[in-house]
C-alpha positions in Angstrom: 0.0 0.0 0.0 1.9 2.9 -1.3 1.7 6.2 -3.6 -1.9 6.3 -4.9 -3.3 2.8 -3.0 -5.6 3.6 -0.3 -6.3 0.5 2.8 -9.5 -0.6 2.5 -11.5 -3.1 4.3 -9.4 -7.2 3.9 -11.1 -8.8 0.9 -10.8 -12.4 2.0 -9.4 -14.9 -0.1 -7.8 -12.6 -2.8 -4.6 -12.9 -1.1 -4.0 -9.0 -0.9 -3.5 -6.8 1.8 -6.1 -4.6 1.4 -5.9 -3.1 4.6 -2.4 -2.2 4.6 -1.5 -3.5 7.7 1.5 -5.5 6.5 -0.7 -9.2 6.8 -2.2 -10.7 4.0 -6.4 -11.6 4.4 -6.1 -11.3 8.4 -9.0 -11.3 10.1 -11.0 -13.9 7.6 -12.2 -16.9 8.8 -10.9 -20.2 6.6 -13.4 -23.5 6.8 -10.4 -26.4 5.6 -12.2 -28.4 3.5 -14.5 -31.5 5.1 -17.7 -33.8 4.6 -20.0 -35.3 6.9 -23.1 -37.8 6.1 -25.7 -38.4 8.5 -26.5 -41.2 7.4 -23.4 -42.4 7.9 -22.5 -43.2 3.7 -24.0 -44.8 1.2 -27.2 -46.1 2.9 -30.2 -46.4 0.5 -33.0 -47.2 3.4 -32.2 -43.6 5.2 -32.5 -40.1 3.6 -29.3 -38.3 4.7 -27.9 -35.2 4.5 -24.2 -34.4 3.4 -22.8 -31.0 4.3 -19.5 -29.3 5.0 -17.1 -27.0 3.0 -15.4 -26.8 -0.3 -13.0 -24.1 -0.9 -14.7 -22.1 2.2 -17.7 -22.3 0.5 -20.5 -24.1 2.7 -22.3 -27.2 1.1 -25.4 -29.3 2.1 -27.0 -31.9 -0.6 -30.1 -33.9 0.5 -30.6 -37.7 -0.5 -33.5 -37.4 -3.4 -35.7 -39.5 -5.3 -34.7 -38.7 -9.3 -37.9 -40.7 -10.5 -40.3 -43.1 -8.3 -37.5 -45.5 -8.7 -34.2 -44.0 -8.8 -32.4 -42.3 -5.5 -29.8 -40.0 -5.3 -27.7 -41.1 -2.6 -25.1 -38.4 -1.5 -21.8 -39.6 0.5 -18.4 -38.3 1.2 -15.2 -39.7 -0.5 -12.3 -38.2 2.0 -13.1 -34.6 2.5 -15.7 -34.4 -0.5 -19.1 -34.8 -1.3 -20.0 -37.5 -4.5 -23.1 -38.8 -5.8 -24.5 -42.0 -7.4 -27.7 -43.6 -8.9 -29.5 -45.9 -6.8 -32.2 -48.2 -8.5 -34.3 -49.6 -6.2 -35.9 -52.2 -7.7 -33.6 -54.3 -5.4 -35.9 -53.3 -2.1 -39.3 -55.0 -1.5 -41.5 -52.4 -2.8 -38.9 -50.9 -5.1 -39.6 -48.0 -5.2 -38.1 -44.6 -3.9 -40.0 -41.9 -1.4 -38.7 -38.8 0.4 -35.3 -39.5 -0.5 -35.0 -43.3 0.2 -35.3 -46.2 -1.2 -38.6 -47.9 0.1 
């Protein structure tokens, strides 16, 4: 911050010091990536709920029926969310409702 550059309030994440103050984005708050399942992973019986971070963004994904057969399971894979197709014509009524298989 010198000759015509002004501080102005940190700008978190740009890796700038806005401010001035000689520290690059102090004062932001930084969310390492992470996953959780309450379901506790690929369970096609239970609607879950994945959530966490991603580049200190803040995620949530809900377990969903694509057609009246066909879940969207959510799960995490380390410290990320994933997806996958789920038919369930494998369950005893096969079909899907409120984001489990049935």
């Amino acid at each position: 911050c010198s000759g015509n550059i002004e501080p102005v309030a940190e700008v978190c994440g740009d890796s700038l010091d806005n401010d001035c103050d000689g520290v690059v984005d102090n004062g932001c708050v930084v969310n390492p990536d992470s996953c959780s399942d309450t379901d506790g992973g690929v369970v096609s019986g239970v609607k879950g709920t994945v959530s966490g971070y991603k580049n200190n963004t803040a995620y949530s994904y809900d377990d969903s029926c694509l057609t009246n057969s066909t879940l969207r399971e959510y799960s995490c894979s380390g410290t990320s969310s994933t997806y996958s197709s789920y038919n369930c014509a494998n369950n005893v009524t096969m079909g899907c409702s409120l984001g489990a298989c049935i």
